[in-house]
DRENDO-1510 file (C-alpha; in Angstrom, 1 decimal, always signed):
<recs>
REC; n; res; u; v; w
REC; 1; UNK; +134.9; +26.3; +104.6 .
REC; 2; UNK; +131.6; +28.8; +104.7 .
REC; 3; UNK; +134.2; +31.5; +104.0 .
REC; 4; UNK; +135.9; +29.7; +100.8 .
REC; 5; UNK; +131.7; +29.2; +100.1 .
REC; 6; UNK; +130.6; +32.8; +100.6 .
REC; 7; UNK; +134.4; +34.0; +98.0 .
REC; 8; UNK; +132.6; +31.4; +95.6 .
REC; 9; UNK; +129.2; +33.0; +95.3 .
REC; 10; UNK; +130.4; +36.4; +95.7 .
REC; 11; UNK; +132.5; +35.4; +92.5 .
REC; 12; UNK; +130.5; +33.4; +90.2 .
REC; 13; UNK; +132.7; +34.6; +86.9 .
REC; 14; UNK; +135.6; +33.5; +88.6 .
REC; 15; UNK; +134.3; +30.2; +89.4 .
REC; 16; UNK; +133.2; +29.9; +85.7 .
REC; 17; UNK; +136.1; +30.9; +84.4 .
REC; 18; UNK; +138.3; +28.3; +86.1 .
REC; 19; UNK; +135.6; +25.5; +84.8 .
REC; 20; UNK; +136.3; +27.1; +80.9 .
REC; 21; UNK; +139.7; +26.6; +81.8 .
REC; 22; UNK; +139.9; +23.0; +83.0 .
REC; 23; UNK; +137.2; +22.3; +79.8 .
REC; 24; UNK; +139.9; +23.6; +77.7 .
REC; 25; UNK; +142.5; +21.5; +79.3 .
REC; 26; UNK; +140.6; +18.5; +78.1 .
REC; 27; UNK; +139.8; +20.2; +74.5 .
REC; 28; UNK; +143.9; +20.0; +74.5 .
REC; 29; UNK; +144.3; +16.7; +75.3 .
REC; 30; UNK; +141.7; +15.5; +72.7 .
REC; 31; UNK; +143.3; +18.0; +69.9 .
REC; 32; UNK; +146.6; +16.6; +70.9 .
REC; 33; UNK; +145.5; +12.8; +70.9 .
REC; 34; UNK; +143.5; +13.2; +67.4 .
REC; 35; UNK; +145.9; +12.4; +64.5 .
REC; 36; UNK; +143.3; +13.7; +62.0 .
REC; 37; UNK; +142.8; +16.9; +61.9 .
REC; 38; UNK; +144.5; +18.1; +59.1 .
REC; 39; UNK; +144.0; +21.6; +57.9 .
REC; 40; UNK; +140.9; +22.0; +60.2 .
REC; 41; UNK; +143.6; +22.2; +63.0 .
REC; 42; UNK; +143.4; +25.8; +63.4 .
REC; 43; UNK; +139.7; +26.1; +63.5 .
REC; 44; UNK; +139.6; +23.1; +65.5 .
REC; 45; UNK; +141.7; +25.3; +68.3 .
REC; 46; UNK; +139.3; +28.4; +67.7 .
REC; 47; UNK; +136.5; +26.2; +68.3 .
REC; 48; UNK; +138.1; +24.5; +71.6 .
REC; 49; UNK; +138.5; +28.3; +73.0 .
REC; 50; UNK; +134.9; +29.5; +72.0 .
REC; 51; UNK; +133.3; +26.7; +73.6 .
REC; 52; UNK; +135.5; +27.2; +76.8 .
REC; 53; UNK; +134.8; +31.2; +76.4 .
REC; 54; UNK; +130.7; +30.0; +77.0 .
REC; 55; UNK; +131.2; +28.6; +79.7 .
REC; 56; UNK; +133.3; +31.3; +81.2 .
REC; 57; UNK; +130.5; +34.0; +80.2 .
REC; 58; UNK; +127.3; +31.7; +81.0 .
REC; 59; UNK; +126.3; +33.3; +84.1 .
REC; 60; UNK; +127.6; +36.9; +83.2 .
REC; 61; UNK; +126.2; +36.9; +79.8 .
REC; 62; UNK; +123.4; +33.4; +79.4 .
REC; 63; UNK; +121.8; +35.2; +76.2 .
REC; 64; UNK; +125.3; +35.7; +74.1 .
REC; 65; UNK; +127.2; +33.0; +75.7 .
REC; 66; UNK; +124.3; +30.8; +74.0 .
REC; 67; UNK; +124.4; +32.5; +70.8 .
REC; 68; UNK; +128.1; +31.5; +71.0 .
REC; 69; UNK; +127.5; +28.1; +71.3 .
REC; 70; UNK; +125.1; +27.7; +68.8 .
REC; 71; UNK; +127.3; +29.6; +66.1 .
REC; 72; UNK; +130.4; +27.1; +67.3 .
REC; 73; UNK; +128.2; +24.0; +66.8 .
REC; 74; UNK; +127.4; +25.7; +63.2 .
REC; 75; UNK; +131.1; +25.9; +62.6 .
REC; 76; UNK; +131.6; +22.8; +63.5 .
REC; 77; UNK; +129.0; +21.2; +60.9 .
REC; 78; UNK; +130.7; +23.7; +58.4 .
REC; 79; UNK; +134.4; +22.4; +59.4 .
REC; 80; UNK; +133.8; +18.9; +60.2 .
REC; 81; UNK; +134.9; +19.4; +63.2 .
REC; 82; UNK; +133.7; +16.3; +65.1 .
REC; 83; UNK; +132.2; +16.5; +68.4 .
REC; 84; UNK; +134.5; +16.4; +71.0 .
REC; 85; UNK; +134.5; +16.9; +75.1 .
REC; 86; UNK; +134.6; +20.6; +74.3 .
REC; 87; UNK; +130.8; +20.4; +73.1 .
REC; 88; UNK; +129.4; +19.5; +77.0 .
REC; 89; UNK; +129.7; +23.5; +76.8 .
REC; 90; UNK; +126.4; +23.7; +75.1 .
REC; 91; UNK; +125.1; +21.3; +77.5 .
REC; 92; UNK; +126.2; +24.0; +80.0 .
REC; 93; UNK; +124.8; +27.0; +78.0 .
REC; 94; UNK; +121.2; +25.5; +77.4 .
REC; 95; UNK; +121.4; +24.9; +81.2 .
REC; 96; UNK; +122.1; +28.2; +81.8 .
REC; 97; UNK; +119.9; +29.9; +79.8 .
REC; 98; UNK; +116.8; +28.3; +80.7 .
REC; 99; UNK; +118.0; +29.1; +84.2 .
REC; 100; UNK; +118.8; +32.7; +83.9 .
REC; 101; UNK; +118.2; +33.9; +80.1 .
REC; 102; UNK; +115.2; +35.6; +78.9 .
REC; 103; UNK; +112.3; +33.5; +77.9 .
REC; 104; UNK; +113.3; +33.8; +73.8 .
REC; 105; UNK; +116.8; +32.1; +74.7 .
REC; 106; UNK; +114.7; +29.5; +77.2 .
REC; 107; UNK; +113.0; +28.7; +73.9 .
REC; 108; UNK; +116.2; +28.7; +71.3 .
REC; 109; UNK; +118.0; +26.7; +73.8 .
REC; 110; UNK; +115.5; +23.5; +74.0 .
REC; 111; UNK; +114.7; +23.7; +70.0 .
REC; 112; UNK; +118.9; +23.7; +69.8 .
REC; 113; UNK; +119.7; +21.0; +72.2 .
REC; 114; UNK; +116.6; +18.6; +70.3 .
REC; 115; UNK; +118.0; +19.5; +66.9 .
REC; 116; UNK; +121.3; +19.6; +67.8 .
REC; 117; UNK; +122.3; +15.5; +68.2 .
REC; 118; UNK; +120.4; +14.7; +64.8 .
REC; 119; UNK; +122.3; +17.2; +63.1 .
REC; 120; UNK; +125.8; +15.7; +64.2 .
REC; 121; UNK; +124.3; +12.2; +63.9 .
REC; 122; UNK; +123.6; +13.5; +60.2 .
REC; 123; UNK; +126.6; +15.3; +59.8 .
REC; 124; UNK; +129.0; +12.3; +60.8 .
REC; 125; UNK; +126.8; +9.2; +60.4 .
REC; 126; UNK; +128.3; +5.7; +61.4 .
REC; 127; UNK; +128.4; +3.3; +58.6 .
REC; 128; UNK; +127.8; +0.2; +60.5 .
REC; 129; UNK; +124.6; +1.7; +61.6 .
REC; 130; UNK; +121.1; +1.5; +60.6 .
REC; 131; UNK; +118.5; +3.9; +60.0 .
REC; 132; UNK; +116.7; +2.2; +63.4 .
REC; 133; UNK; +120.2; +2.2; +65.4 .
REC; 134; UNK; +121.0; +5.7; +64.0 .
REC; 135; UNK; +117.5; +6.8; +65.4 .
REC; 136; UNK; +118.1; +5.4; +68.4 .
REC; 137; UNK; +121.4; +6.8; +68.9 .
REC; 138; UNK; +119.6; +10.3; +68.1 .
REC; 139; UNK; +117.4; +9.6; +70.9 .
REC; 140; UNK; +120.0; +8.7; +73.2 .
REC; 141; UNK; +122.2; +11.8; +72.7 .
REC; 142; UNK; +119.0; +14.1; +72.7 .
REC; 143; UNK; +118.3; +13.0; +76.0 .
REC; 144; UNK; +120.9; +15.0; +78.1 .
REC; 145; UNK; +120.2; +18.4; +76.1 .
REC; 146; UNK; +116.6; +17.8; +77.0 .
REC; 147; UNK; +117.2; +17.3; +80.7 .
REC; 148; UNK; +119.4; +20.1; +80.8 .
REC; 149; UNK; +117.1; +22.1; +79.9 .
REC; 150; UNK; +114.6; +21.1; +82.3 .
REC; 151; UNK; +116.6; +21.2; +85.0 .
REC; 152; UNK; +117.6; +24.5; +84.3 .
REC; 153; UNK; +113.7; +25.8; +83.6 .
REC; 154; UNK; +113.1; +24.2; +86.9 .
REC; 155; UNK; +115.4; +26.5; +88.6 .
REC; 156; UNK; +114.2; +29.1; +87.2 .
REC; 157; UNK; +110.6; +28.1; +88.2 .
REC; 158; UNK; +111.8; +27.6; +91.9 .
REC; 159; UNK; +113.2; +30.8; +92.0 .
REC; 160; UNK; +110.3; +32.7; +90.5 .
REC; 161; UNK; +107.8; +30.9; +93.2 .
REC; 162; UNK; +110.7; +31.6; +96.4 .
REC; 163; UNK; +110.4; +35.4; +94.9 .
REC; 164; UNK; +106.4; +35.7; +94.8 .
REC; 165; UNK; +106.4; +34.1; +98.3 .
REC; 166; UNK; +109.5; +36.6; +99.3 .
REC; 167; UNK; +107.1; +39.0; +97.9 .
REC; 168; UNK; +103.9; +38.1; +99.3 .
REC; 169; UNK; +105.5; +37.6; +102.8 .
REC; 170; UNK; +106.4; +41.5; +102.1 .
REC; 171; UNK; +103.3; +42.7; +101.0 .
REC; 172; UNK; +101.5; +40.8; +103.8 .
REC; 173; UNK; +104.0; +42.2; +106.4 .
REC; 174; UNK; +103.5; +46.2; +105.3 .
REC; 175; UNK; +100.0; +45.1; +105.1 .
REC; 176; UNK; +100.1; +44.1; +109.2 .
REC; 177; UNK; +102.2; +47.1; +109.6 .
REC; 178; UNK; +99.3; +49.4; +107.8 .
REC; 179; UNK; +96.6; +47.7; +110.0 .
REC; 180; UNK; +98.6; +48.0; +113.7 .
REC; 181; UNK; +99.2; +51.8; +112.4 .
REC; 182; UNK; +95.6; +52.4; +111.8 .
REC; 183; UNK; +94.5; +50.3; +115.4 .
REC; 184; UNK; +96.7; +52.7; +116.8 .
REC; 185; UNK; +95.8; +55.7; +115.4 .
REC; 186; UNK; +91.7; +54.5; +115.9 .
REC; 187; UNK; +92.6; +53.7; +119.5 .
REC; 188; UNK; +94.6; +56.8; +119.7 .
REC; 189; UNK; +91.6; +59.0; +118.5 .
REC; 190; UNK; +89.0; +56.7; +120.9 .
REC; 191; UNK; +90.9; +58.0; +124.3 .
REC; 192; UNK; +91.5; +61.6; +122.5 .
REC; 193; UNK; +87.6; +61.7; +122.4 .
REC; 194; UNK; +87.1; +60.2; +125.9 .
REC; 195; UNK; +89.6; +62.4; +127.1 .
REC; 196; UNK; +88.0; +65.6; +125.7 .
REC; 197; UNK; +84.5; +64.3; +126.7 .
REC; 198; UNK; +86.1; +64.0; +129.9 .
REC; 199; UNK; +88.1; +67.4; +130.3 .
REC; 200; UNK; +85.2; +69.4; +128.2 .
REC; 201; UNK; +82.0; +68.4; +130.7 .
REC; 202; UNK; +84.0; +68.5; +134.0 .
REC; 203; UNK; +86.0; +71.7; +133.3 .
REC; 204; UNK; +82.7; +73.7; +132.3 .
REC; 205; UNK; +80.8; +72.4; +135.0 .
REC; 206; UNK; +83.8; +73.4; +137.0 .
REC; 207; UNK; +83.8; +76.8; +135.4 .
REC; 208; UNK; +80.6; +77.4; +136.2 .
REC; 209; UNK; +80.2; +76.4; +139.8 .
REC; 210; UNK; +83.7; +78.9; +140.1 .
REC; 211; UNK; +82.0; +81.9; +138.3 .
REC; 212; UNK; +78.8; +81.3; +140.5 .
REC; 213; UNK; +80.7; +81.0; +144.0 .
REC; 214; UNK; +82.8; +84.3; +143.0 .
REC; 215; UNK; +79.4; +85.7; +142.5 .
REC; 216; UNK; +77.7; +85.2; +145.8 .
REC; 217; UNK; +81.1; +85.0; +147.6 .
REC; 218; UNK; +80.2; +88.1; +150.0 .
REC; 219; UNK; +76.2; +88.0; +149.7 .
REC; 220; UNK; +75.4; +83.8; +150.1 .
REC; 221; UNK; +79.0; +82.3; +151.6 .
REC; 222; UNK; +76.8; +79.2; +152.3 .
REC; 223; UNK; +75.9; +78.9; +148.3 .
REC; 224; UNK; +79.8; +79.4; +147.5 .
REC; 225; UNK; +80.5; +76.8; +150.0 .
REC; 226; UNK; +78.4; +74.5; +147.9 .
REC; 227; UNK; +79.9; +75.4; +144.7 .
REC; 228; UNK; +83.3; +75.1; +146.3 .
REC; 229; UNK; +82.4; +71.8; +146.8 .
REC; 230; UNK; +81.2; +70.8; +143.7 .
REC; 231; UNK; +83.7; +72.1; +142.0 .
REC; 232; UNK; +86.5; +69.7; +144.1 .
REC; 233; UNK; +84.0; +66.8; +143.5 .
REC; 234; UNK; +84.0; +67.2; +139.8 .
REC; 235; UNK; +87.5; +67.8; +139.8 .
REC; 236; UNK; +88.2; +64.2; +141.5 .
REC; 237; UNK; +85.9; +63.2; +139.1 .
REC; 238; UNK; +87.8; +64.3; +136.2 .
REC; 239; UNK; +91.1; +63.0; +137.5 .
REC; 240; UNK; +89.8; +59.9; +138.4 .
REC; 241; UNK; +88.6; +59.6; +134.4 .
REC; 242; UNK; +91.8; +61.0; +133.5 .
REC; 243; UNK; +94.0; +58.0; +135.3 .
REC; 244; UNK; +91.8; +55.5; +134.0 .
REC; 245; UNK; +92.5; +56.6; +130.3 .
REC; 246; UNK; +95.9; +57.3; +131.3 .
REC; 247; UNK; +95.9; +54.1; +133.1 .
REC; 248; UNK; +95.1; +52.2; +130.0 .
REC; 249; UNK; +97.6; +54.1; +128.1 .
REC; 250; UNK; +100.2; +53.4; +130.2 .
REC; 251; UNK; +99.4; +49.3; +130.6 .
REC; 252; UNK; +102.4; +47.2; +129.2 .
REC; 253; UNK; +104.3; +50.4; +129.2 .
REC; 254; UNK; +108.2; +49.0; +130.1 .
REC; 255; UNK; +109.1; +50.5; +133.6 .
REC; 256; UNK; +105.1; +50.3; +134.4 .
REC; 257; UNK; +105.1; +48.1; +137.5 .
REC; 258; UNK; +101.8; +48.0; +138.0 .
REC; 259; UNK; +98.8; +48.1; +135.2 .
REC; 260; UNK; +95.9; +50.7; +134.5 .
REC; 261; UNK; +93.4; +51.0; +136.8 .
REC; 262; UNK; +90.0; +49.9; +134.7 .
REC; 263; UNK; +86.7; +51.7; +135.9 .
REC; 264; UNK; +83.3; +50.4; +134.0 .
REC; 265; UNK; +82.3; +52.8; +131.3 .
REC; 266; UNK; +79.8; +55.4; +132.0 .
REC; 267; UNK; +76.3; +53.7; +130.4 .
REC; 268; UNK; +73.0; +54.8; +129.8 .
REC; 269; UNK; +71.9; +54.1; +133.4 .
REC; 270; UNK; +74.6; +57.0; +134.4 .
REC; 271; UNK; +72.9; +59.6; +132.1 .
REC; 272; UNK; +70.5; +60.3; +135.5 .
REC; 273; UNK; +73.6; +61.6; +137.4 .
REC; 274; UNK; +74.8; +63.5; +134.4 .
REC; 275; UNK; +72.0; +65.1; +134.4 .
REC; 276; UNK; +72.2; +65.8; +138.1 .
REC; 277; UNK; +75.1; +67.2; +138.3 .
REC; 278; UNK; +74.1; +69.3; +134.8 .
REC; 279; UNK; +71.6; +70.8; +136.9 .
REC; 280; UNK; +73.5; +71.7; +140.0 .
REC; 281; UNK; +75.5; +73.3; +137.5 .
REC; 282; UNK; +72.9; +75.7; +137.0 .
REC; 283; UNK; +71.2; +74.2; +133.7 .
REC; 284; UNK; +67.9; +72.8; +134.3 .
REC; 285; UNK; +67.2; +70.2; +132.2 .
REC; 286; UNK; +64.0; +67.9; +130.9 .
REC; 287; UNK; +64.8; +64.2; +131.4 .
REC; 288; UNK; +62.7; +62.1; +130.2 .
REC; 289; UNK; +63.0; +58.2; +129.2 .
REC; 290; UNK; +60.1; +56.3; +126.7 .
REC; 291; UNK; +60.0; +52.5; +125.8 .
REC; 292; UNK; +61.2; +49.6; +128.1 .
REC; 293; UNK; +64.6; +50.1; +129.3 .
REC; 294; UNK; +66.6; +47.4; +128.4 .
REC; 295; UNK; +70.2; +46.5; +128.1 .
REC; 296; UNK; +71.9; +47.6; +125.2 .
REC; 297; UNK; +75.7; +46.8; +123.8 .
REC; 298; UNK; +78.3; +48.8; +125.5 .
REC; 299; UNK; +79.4; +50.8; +122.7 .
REC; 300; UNK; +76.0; +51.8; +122.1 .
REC; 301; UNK; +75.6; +52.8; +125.7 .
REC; 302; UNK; +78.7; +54.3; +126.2 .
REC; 303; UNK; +78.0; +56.2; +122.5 .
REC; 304; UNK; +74.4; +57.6; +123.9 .
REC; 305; UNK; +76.1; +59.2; +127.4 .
REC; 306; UNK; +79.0; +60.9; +125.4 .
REC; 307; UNK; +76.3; +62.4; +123.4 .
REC; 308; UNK; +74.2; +63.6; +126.1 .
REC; 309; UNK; +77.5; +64.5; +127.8 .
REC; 310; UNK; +78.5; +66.6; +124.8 .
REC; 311; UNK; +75.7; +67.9; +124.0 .
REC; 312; UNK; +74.8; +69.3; +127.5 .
REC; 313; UNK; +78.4; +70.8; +127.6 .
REC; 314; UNK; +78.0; +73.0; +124.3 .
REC; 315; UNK; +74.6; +74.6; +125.9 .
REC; 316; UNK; +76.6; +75.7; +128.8 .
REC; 317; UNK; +79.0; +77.2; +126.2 .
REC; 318; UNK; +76.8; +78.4; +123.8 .
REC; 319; UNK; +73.2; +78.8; +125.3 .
REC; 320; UNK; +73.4; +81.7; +127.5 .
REC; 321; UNK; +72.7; +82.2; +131.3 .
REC; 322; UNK; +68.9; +81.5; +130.8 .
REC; 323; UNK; +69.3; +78.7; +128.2 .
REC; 324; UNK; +67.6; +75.3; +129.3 .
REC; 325; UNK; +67.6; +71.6; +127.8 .
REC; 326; UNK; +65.7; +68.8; +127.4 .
REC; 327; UNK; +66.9; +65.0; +126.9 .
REC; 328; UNK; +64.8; +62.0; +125.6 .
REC; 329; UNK; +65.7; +58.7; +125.1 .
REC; 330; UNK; +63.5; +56.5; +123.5 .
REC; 331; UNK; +64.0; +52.2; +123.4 .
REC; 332; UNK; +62.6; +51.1; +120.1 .
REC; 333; UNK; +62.8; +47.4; +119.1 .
REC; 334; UNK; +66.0; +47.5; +117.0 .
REC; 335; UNK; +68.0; +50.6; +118.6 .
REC; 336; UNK; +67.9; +54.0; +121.1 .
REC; 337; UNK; +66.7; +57.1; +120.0 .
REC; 338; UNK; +68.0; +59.9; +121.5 .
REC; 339; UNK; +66.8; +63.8; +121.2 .
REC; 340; UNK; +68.9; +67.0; +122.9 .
REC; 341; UNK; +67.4; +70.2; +122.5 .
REC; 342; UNK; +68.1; +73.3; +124.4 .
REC; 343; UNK; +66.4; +76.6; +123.8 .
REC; 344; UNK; +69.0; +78.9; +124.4 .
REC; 345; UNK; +70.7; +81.7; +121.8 .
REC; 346; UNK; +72.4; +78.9; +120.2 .
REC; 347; UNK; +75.5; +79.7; +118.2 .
REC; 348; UNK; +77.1; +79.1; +114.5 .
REC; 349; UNK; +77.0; +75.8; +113.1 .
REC; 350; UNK; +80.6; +75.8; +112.2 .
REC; 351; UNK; +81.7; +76.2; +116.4 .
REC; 352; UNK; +79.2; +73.2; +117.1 .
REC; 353; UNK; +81.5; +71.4; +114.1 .
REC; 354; UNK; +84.3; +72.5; +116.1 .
REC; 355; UNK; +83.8; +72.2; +119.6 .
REC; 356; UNK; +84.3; +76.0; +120.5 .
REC; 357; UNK; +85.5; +78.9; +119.1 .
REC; 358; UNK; +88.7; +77.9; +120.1 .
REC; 359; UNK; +88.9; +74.9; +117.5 .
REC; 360; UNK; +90.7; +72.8; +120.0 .
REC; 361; UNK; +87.4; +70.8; +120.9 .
REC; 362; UNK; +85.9; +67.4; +119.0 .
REC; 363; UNK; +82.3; +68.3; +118.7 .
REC; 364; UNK; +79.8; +67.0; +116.6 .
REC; 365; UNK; +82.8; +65.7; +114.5 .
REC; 366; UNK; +83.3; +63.3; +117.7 .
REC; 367; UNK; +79.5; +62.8; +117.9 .
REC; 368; UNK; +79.4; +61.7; +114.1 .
REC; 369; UNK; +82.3; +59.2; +114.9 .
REC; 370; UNK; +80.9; +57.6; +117.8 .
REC; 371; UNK; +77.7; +57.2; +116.0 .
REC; 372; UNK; +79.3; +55.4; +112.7 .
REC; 373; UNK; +81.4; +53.7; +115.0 .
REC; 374; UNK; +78.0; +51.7; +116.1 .
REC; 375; UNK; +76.2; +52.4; +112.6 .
REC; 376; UNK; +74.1; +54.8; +113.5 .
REC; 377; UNK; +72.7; +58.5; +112.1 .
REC; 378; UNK; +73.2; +61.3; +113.7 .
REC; 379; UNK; +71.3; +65.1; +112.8 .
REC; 380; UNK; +72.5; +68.2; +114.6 .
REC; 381; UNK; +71.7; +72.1; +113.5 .
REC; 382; UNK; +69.9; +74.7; +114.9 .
REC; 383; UNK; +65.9; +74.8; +115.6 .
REC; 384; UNK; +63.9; +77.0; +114.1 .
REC; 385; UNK; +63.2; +80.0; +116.5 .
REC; 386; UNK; +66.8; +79.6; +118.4 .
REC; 387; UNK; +68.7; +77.1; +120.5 .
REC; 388; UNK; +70.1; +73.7; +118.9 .
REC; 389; UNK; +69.0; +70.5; +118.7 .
REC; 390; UNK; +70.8; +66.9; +118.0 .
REC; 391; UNK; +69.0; +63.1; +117.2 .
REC; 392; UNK; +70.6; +60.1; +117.3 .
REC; 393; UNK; +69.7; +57.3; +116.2 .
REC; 394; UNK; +72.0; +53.8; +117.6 .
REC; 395; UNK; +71.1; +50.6; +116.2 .
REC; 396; UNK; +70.8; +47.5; +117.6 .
REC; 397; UNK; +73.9; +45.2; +115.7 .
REC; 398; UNK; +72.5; +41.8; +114.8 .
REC; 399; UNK; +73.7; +38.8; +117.1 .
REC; 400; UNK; +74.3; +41.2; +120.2 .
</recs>
């Protein structure tokens, strides 16, 4: 049975096309049965086909196959041709058209089917009628063109809200798509910037402690040892930050038996032993902290130590071997103010921009991020005289 269903719908002509044929059956039977037709016969039997041939064409061709009707129903009138069973065809095509025409034969097809039973009531009045009975017989017989009509605008309603709701469904679905794409992509480019924060500040101090120990390898072995060791410590320390991002990355992965590890975020309490191990790196820095230290929000914490992380890192890339910094952070009543300076040689503003020479590095383009990320303002160039400094300023978000 759903397959006989699924031939009918994939063949609607067909299926209309049998219809005009049974409705043309009956249009023979009533030609056959009326003993007055006279020398309309012949028209009469044009008219029996054309009204069959609407209803064979209403779905394939609603604006034509009304025209059709309406110019039978003329000939008709012209003929005196009375109506017959054959006439339920414009029944069918104001039906259709209101359904699936264009809005002009919509309209056509309601004034039609109102003027259309006064006209035959006129046309072949009833002599045993009066005016008031032929009214009401007008009525009667307008009644079924009318509700035709409506049911078929109803349709076409019904379909025209289904489709905006098909549509909007649509739209609201690429709209989810476009907003998971750009989580991911945000997310994607938050661990890209943890990752080079991470890799960028370990790796130098790394580099550093390595060209130091190579240095005094023969002359101090007891400083290499040292070095040695800080370079393994910051190592761990690196990997450790590395399988925590990694970690995340990885959670809900299929095959992933068991989830990320989590580690808290580094904070502004952490910038002290930053700073420590900046200075065992051979950069001697000038911490200092003004205000009451509070707590903050954790993107603003975690947005002040990538700064001071980053910024430390590009004076040990660009400052020189005699360069030296200075860090303040000051707690103001709505937000932290923070102040890197170094007075080193400094370097172009465009490899600050960049992260290195190299291009491969985040930057002040990370910096400028983070900040917006927590509404803030950040200013980064060189100083006047040499070196480079950067100010943040990190609001305080209302209701935090």
């Amino acid at each position: 049975m759903q397959r006989l269903y699924d031939f009918l719908r994939r063949h609607p002509t067909g299926v209309d096309s049998f219809w005009a044929l049974v409705l043309l059956g009956f249009s023979g039977l009533w030609l056959l049965s009326e003993v007055d037709v006279g020398s309309s016969g012949a028209l009469a039997v044009l008219v029996a086909i054309a009204l069959s041939t609407v209803v064979a064409l209403r779905r394939r061709m609603p604006e034509k196959a009304l025209l059709l009707a309406a110019g039978t129903g003329l000939l008709q009138v012209a003929a005196d041709i009375r109506w017959n069973i054959g006439d339920f065809a414009m029944l069918v095509a104001i039906y259709t058209a209101a359904a699936n025409g264009a809005r002009w034969s919509s309209r056509f097809a309601l004034a039609g089917g109102v003027c259309a039973p006064a006209i035959a009531v006129l046309r072949w009045p009833n002599d045993h009628w009066t005016i008031w009975q032929g009214i009401v017989v007008t009525v009667f017989l307008t009644i079924p063109f009318v509700l035709a009509w409506v049911l078929g605008d109803s349709l076409r309603t019904r379909r025209a809200y289904y489709a905006e709701l098909e549509e909007r469904a649509a739209r609201l679905e690429k709209e989810r798509a476009a907003q998971s794409k750009m989580a991911v992509a945000a997310e994607r480019a938050r661990i890209a910037r943890e990752l080079h924060d991470v890799v960028a500040h370990n790796v130098s101090v790394m580099v550093v402690q390595a060209d130091g120990a190579a240095y005094v390898l023969d002359s101090a072995p007891e400083q290499a040892k040292q070095a040695l060791e800080t370079i393994s410590g910051t190592g761990r320390q690196a990997l450790a930050e590395m399988r925590r991002l990694l970690g995340v990355l990885r959670t809900g992965e299929p095959g992933t038996d068991e989830p990320g590890e989590y580690v808290p975020q580094p904070d502004v309490d952490q910038i002290d032993d930053l700073i420590e191990e900046v200075r065992g790196a051979g950069l001697p820095v000038d911490f200092k902290i003004e205000g009451t230290p509070r707590p903050l929000p954790s993107g603003v914490e975690l947005t002040a130590y990538r700064i001071v992380q980053e910024a430390l890192t590009n004076t040990r890339k660009h400052g020189g071997p005699d360069a030296g910094a200075s860090v303040r952070l000051v707690y103001f009543d709505d937000g932290l103010g923070l102040l890197v300076e170094d007075d080193g040689r400094g370097a172009q503003q465009e490899l600050y921009e960049t992260g290195g020479a190299d291009g491969l590095g985040h930057g002040l383009i990370g910096m400028r991020e983070r900040v917006g990320m927590v509404g803030g303002t950040l200013d980064a160039g060189p100083r006047p005289g040499g070196g480079f400094r950067i100010s943040a300023l990190l609001p305080l978000r209302p209701g935090r």
